[in-house]
C-alpha positions in Angstrom: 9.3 30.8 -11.6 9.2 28.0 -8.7 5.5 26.5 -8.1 5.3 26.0 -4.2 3.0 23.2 -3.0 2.6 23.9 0.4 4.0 25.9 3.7 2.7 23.1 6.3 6.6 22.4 7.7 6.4 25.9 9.2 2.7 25.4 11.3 3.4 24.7 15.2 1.2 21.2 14.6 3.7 20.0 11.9 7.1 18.0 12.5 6.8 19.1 16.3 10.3 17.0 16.5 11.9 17.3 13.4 12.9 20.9 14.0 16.1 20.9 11.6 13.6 19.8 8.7 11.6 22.8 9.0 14.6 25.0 9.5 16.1 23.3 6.2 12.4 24.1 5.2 12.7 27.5 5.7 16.5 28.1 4.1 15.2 26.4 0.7 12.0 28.5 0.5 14.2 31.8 1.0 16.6 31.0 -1.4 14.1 29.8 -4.2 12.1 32.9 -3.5 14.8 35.4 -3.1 15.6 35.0 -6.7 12.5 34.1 -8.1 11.1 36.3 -10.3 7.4 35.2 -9.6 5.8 32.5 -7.4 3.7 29.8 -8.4 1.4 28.1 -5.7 -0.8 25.2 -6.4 -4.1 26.8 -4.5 -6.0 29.6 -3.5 -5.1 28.7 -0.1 -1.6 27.7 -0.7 -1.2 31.3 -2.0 -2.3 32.7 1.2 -0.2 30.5 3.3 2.8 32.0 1.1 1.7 35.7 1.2 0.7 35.4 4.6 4.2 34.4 5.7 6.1 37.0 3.5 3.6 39.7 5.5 5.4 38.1 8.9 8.9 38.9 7.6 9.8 35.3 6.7 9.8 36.0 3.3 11.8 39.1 2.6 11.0 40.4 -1.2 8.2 38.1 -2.2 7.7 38.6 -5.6 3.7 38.3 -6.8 2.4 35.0 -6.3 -0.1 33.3 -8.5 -2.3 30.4 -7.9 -2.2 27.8 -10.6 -4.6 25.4 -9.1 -3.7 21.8 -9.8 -5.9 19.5 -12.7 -9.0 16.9 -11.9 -7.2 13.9 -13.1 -5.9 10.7 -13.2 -4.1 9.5 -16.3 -4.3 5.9 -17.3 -0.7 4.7 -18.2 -1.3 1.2 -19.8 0.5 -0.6 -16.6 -0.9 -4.1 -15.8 -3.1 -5.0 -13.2 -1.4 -7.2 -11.1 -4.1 -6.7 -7.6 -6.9 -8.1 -6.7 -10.1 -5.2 -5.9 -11.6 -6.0 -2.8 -15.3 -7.6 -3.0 -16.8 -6.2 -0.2 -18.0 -2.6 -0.1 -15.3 -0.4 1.0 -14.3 3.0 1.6 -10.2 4.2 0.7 -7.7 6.7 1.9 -4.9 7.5 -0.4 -1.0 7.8 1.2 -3.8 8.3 4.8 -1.1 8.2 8.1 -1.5 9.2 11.5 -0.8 13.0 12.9 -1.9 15.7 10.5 -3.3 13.0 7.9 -6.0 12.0 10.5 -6.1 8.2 9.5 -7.4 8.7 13.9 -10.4 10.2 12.5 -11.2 7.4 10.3 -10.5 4.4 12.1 -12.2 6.1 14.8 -15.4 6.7 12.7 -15.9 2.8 11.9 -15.1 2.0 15.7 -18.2 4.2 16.1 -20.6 2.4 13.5 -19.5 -0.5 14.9 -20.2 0.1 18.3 -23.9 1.6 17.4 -24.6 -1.8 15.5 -24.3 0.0 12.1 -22.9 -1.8 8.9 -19.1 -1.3 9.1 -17.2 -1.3 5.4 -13.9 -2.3 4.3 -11.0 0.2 4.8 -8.4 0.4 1.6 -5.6 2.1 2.9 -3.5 2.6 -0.4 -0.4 4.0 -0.5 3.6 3.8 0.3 4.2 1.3 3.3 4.2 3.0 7.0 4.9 1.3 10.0 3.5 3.9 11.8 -0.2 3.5 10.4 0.0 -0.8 10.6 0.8 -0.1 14.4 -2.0 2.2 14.8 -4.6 0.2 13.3 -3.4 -3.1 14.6 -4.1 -1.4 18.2 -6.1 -3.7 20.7 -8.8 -1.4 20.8 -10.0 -1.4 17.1 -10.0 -5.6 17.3 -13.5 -5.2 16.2 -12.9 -4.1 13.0 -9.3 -5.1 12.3 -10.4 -7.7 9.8 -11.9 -5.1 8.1 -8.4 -2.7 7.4 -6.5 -3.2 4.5 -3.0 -2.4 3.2 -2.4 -1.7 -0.6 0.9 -1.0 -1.0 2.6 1.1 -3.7 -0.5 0.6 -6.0 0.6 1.3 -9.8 -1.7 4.1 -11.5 -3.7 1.3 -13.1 -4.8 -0.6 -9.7 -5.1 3.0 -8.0 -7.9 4.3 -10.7 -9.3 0.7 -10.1 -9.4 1.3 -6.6 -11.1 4.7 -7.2 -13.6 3.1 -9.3 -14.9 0.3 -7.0 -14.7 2.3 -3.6 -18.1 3.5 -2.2 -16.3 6.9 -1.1 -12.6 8.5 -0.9 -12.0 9.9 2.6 -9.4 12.4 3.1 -9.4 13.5 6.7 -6.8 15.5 6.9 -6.3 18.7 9.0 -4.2 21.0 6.7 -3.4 20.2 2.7 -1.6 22.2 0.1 -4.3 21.1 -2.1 -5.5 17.3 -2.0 -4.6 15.2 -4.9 -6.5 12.3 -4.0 -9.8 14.5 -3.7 -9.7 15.6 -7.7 -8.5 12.2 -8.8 -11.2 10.4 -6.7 -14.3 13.0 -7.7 -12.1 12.5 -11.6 -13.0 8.9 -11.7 -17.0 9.7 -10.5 -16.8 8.4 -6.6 -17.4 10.3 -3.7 -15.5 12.3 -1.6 -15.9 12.7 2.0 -13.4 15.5 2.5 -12.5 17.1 6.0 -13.0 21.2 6.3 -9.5 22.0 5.5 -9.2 25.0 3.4 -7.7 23.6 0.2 -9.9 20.5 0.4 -12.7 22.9 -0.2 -11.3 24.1 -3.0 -10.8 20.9 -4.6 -14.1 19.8 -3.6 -16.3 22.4 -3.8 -19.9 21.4 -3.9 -18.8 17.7 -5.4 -18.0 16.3 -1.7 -19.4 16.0 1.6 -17.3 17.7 4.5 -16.7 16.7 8.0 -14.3 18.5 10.6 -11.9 16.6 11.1 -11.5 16.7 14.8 -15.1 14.7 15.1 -15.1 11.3 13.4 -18.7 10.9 14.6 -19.5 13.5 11.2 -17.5 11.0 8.9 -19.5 7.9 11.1 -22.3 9.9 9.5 -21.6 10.6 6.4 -20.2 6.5 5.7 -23.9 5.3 7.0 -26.0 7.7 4.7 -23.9 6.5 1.6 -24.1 2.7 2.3 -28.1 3.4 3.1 -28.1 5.0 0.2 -25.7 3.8 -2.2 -27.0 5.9 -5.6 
């Protein structure tokens, strides 16, 4: 009985150039569903996503598949506390890149309060190291706010529920999840969520967080000014 977390390798937006990944992608998923006896998914939507590619034929003999939505939760574990919080107010994003993650929709959105003369918080970006998003942030034209971006690498689950807990808001903008860990554990710890639209991030959400579509970081511009106005 395999529990399947997502089918995002197989969308056309997804690894556009690591095409033997999701062809690797696709052999595993056969052969763990070709003898399973039942499948697991971690969603509502995730279970869609896996039904709606057996109906296409990918899937041949897809047994029933049952969502077993994942917990609200983040365990303390006793680890020490070896980072400092930041002082200043500040949103986070949690493991947040560029491409399907959207960390373009929230650099974007402070580049925008910014430029409208509105307060501009901090940015935690917490997670395992990526070149990729230090490049993108470090671009010439968010100089504005650059002082304002912060990297907090590999945070232990003691400094991450500390993060949590001091942040004005999680933001998760990203286009497609298989469910959106960082939303539960944020909305586990009591601070808000600014969420984007996707699917599954709804689910997790529900009517706990605040939604924007991710393809407009003028929403999340919005919906970072009405918390710092408005902070309770």
């Amino acid at each position: 009985v395999p529990l399947l977390h997502d089918m995002i390798p197989l969308h056309a937006f997804a690894n556009r150039e690591q095409k033997m990944f999701t062809g690797n992608f696709m052999h595993d998923n056969r052969h763990v569903i070709r003898h399973a006896n039942l499948v697991l998914a971690n969603s509502e939507f995730t279970k869609r996503e896996i039904t709606h590619f057996g109906d296409e034929g990918h899937f041949p003999g897809l047994p029933d598949v049952v969502a077993v939505p994942l917990s609200h939760e983040l365990r303390t574990t006793g680890e020490p506390m070896a980072m400092e919080i930041p002082q200043h107010p500040y949103v986070m994003c949690v493991g947040t890149l560029t491409g399907r993650k959207n960390l373009e929709c929230v650099m974007d959105a402070l580049l925008s309060l910014f430029e409208q003369g509105r307060p501009v918080p901090d940015l935690v970006l917490a997670g395992a190291r990526r070149k990729r998003a230090e490049v993108f942030a470090h671009q010439d034209r968010f100089a504005a706010i650059r002082d304002r971006v912060h990297f907090y690498h590999d945070p232990n689950q003691t400094e991450l529920h500390a993060l949590y807990q001091g942040a004005l808001a999680l933001i998760i903008p990203s286009y497609m999840e298989g469910w959106g860990l960082p939303l539960g554990e944020a909305l586990w710890v009591g601070t808000p969520g600014l969420a984007s639209t996707a699917p599954a991030l709804q689910e997790v959400g529900s009517d706990l967080a605040s939604y924007f579509d991710p393809a407009k970081p003028a929403e999340l511009a919005i919906l970072i000014d009405a918390l710092q106005d408005d902070p309770q």
